[in-house]
C-alpha positions as CSV (number, residue, x, y, z in Angstrom):
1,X,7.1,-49.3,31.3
2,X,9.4,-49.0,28.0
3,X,7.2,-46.1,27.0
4,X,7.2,-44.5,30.4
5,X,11.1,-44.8,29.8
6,X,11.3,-43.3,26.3
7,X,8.7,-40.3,27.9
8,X,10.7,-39.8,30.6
9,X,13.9,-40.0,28.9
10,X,13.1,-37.4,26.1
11,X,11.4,-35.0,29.1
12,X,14.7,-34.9,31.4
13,X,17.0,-34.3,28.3
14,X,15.0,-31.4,27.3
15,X,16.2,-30.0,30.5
16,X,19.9,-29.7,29.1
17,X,21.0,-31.1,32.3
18,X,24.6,-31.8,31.7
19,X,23.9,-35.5,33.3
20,X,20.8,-35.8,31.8
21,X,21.3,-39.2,30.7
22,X,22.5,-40.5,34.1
23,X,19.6,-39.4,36.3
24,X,16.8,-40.7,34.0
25,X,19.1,-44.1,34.0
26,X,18.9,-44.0,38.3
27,X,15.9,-42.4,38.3
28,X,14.4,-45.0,36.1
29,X,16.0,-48.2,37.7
30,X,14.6,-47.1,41.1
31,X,10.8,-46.9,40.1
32,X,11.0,-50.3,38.2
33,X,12.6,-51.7,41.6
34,X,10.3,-49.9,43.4
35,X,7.3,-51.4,41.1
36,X,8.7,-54.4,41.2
37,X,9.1,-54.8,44.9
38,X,5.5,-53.7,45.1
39,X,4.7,-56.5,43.2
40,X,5.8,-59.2,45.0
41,X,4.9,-57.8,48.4
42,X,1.7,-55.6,48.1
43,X,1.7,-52.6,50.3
44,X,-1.8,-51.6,51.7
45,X,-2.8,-48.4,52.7
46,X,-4.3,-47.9,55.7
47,X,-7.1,-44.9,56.1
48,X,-4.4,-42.2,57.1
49,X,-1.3,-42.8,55.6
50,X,2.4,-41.6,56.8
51,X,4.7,-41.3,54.6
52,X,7.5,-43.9,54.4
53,X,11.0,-42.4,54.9
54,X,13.2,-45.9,56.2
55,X,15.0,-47.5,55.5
56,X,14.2,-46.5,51.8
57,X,13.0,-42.8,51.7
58,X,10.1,-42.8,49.3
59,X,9.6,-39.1,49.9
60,X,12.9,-38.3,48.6
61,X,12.9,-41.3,46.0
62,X,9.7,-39.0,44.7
63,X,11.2,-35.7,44.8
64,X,13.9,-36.7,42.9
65,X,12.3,-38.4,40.2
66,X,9.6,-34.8,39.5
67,X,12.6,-32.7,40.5
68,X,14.1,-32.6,36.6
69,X,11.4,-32.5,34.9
70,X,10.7,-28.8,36.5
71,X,11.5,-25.8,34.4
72,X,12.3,-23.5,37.7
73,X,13.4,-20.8,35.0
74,X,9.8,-20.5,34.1
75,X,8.3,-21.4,37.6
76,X,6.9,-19.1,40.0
77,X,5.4,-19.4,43.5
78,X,2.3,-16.9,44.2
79,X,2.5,-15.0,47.6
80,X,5.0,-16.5,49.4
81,X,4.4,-14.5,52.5
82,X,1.3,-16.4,53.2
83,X,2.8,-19.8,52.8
84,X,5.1,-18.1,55.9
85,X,2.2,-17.3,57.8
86,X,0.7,-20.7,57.9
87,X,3.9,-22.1,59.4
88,X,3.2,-19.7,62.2
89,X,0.0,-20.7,62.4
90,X,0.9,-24.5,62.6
91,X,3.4,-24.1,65.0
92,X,0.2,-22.4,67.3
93,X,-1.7,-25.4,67.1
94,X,-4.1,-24.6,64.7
95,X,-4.9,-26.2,61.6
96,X,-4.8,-25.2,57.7
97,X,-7.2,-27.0,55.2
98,X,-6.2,-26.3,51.1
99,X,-9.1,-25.9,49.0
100,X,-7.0,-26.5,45.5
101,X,-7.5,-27.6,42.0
102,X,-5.7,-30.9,40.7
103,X,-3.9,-31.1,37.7
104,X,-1.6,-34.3,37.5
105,X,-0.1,-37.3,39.6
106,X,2.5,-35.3,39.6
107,X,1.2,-32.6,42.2
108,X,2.1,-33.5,45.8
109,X,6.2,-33.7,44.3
110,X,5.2,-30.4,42.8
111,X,3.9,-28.3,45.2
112,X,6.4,-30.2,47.7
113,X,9.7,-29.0,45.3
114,X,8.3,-25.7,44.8
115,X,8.4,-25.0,48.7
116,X,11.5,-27.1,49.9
117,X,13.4,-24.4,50.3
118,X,11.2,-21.7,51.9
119,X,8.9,-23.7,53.9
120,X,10.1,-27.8,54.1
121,X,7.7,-27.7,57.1
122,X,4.8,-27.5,54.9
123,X,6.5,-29.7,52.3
124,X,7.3,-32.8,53.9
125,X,4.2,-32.6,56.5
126,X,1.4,-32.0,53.7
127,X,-1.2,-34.2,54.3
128,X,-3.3,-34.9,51.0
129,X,-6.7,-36.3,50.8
130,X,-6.3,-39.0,47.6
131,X,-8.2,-41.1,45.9
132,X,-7.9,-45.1,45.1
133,X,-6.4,-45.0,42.2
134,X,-2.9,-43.6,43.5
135,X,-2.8,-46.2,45.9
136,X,-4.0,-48.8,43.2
137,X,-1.7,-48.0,40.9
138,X,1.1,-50.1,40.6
139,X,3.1,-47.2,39.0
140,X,1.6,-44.6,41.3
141,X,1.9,-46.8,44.8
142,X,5.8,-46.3,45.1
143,X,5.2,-42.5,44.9
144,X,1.8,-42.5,47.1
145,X,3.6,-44.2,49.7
146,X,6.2,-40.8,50.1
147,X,3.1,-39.2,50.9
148,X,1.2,-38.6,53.9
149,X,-2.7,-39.3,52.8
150,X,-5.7,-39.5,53.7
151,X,-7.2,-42.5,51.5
152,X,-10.4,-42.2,50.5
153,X,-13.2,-43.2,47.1
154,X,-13.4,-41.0,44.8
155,X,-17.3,-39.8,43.9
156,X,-16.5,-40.7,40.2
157,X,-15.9,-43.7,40.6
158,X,-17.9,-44.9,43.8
159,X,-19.8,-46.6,41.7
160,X,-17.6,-48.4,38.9
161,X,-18.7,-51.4,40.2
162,X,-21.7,-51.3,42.2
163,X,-21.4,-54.4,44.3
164,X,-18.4,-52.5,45.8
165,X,-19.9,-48.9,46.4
166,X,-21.0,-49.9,50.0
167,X,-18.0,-51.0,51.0
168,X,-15.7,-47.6,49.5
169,X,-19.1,-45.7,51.5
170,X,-17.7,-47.1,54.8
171,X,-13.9,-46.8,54.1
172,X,-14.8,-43.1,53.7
173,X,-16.4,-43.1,56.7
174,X,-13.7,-44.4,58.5
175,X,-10.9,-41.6,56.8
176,X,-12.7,-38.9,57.7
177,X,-13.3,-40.4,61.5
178,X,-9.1,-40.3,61.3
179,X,-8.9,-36.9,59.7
180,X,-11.4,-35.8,62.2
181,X,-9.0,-37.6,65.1
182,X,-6.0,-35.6,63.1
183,X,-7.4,-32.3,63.6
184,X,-8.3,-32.7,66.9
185,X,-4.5,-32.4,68.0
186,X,-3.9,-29.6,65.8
187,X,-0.9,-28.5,63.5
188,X,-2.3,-30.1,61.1
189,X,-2.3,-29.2,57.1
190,X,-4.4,-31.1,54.6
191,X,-4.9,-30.4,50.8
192,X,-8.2,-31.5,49.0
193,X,-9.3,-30.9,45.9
194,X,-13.3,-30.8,46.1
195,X,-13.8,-31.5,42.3
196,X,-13.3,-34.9,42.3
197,X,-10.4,-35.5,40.1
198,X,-7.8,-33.6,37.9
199,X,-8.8,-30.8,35.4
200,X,-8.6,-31.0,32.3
201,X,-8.9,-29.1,28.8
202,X,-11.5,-27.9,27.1
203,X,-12.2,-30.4,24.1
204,X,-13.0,-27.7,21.8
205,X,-10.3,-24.9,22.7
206,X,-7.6,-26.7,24.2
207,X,-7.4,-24.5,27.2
208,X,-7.1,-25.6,31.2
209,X,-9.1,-23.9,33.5
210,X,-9.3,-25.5,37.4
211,X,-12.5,-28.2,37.1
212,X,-15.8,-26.8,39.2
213,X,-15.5,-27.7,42.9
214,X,-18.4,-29.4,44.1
215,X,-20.1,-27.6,47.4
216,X,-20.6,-30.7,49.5
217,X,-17.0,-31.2,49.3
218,X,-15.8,-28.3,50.1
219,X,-18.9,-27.7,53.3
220,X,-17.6,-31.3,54.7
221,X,-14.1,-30.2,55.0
222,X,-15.2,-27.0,56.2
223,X,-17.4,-28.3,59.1
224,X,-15.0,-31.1,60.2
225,X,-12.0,-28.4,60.6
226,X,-14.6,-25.8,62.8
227,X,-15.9,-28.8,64.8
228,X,-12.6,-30.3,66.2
229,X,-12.0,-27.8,68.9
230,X,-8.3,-26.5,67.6
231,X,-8.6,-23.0,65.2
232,X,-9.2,-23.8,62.0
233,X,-7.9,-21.8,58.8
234,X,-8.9,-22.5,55.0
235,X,-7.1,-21.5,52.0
236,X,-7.8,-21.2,48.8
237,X,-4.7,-22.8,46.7
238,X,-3.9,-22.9,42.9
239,X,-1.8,-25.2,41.1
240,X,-0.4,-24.8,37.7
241,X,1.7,-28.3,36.2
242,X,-0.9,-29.8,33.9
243,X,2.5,-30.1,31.2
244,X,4.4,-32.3,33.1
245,X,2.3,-35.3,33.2
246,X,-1.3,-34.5,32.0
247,X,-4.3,-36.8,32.7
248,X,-6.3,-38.7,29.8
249,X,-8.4,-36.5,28.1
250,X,-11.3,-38.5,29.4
251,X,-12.2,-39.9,32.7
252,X,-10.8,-43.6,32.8
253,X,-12.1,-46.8,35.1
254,X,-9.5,-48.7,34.1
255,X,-5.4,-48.7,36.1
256,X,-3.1,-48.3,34.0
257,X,-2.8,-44.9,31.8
258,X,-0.3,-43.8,29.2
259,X,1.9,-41.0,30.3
260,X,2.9,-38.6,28.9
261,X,5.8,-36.4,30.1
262,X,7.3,-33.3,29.6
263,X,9.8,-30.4,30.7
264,X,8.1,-27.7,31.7
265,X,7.6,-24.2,34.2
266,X,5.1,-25.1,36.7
267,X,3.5,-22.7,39.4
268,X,1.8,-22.8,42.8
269,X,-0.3,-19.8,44.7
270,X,-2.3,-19.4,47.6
271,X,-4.5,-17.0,48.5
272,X,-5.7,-14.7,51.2
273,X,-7.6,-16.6,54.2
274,X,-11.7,-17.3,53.2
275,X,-14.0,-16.8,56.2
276,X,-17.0,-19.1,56.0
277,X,-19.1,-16.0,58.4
278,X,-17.6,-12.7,56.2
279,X,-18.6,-14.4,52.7
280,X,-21.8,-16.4,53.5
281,X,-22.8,-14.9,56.4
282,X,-25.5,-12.7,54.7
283,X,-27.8,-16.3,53.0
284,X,-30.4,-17.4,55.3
285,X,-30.8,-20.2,52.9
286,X,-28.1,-22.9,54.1
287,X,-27.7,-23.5,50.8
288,X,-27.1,-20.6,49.3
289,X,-24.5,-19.9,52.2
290,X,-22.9,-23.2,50.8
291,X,-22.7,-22.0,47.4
292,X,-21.8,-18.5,47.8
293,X,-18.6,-20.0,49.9
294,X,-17.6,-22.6,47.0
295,X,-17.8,-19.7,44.3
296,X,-15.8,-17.9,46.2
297,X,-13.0,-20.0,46.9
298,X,-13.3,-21.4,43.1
299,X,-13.1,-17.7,42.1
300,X,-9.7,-17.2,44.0
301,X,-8.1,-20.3,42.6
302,X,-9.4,-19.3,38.8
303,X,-8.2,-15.8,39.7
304,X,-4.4,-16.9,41.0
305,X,-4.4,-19.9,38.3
306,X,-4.9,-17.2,35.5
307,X,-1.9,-15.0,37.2
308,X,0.3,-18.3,36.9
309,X,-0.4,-18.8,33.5
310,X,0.0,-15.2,32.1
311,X,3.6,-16.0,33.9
312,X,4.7,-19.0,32.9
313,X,2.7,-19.3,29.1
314,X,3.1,-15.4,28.3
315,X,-0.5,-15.2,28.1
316,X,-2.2,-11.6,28.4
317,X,-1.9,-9.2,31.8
318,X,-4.4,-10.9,34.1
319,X,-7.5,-8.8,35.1
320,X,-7.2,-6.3,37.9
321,X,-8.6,-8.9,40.2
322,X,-5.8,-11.0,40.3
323,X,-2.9,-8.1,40.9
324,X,-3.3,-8.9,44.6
325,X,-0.9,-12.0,43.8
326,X,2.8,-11.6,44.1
327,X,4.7,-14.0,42.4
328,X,8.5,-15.3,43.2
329,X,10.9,-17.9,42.5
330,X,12.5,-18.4,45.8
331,X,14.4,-20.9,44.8
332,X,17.1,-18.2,43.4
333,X,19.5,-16.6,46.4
334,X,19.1,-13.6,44.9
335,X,14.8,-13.2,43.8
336,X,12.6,-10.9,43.1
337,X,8.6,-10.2,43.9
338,X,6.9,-10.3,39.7
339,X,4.4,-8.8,38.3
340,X,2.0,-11.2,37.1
341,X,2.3,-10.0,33.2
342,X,6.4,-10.0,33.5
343,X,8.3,-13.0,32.8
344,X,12.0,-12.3,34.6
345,X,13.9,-9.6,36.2
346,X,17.5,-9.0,35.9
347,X,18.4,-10.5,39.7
348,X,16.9,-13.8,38.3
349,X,19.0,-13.7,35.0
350,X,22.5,-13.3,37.3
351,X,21.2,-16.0,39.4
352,X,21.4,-18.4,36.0
């Protein structure tokens, strides 16, 4: 906890907030009561989760604590107009499933402070699909609990210990038999990330590319959103904030990671709608079908994660591919639609 203080600390005055040092001092005190209280009373998570906003508001209690370590300078969102049209969508009834990557703990506050302003609907009624650990944690609990989830045991680590892998088996069961009772009564938007866990760099160059998505994943999610009766629409969704709190470099079994925390642009995109019948439709083989939809989607994350870096790292003019992705900062009153390969625009720099 002293370190997470110093990390934190350091991260917030980097912001050159001029009361830098007061919000890390309330920011701080509030997760060590939260921990604390945590502690002595144990909160369980049951399969679907709601988040808790009374009488302590642990949604807001998370927002605030992510919300200054955001560089929204050097942030961008990635076709905002579609985010718009899956609020119309919800408000028919129908239900939107996220097929994202997954960078950090950090990424439900992240995507959530990254749409308050444009579309609260989808941040504060995002429904993620987590794993254990969060709700294990007894640093991450306070900040699961903000969340609405879907609580479920992670494939790499079903079987940590073996004795126990029967018993996560049937927990799984029972989430997806309440996601499946979720969908069923529509308006309902869920975020999964079918790899399994975070990304993470490549040991030899250092770089971050979204982690492979694994096809069972991805068809499970897909069948259980066409097979509950209320329209069903799946996204591809790419998330960019690996900086702010990056994962171990390795898989861990063991609670309890350093972290390590930093000040920095972040970025979220989604794109264009993937029809399971227009991309797969043409494999007889049910397997292929399968595979053909999970490159696809995989290829439109890579493709709009690749626009978000050549924004907010100054990497190289993305390939043609990606230009279909219009990036924003819609936080500003007065924003622009970016080019992927241009950093700002003169209506951004009045707006600072």
């Amino acid at each position: 906890m002293e370190e997470l203080y110093q990390n934190y600390k350091t991260a917030v005055l980097q912001s050159g907030h001029p009361k830098a040092s007061e919000i890390v001092l309330s920011n701080m005190s509030l997760v060590l009561d939260r921990v604390f209280v945590d502690v002595e009373d144990p909160f369980v998570f049951p399969p679907h989760h709601k988040a808790l906003r009374e009488p302590f508001d642990y949604y807001e209690f998370g927002q605030n604590y992510i919300r200054p370590l955001i560089d929204f300078r050097n942030s961008y969102v990635g076709n905002i107009g579609i985010f718009k049209d899956m609020e119309h969508k919800l408000k028919q009834g129908h239900n939107i499933i996220l097929i994202s990557n997954h960078q950090t703990e950090a990424d439900p506050a992240v995507i959530a402070l990254l749409l308050e302003r444009t579309n609260p609907h989808i941040a504060e009624n995002l429904i993620y699909v987590a794993g254990d650990r969060v709700i294990t944690d007894p640093l991450c609990k306070p900040f699961s609990m903000g969340r609405n989830l879907i609580c479920v045991y992670s494939k790499k680590h079903m079987f940590d210990v073996p004795e126990l892998a029967e018993m996560k088996q049937k927990a799984n069961i029972r989430s997806l038999k309440e996601m499946a009772l979720l969908l069923r009564n529509g308006s309902q938007i869920i975020w999964i990330a079918p790899s399994g866990g975070r990304d993470r760099p490549d040991p030899v160059t250092g770089e971050w590319h979204p982690a492979p998505f694994d096809k069972s994943s991805v068809d499970n999610m897909r069948r259980l959103a066409e097979n509950t009766g209320a329209p069903a629409h799946i996204y591809p969704l790419a998330l960019l904030c690996h900086d702010i709190m990056p994962p171990p470099a390795k898989v861990e079994k063991e609670i309890g990671e350093k972290r390590v925390i930093s000040f920095s642009g972040t970025g979220l995109s989604v794109g264009a709608e993937a029809n399971f019948d227009e991309i797969a439709g043409a494999y007889e083989n049910p397997e292929q079908a399968k595979e053909a939809y999970t490159k696809a989607l995989y290829e439109s994350v890579t493709d709009q994660y690749n626009v978000l870096k050549s924004a907010i790292h100054g990497k190289q003019r993305a390939d043609t591919s990606s230009q279909a992705v219009s990036i924003s900062q819609p936080w500003y009153s007065s924003f622009c639609v970016l080019p992927s390969y241009v950093n700002f625009c003169s209506s951004v720099d009045k707006a600072n």
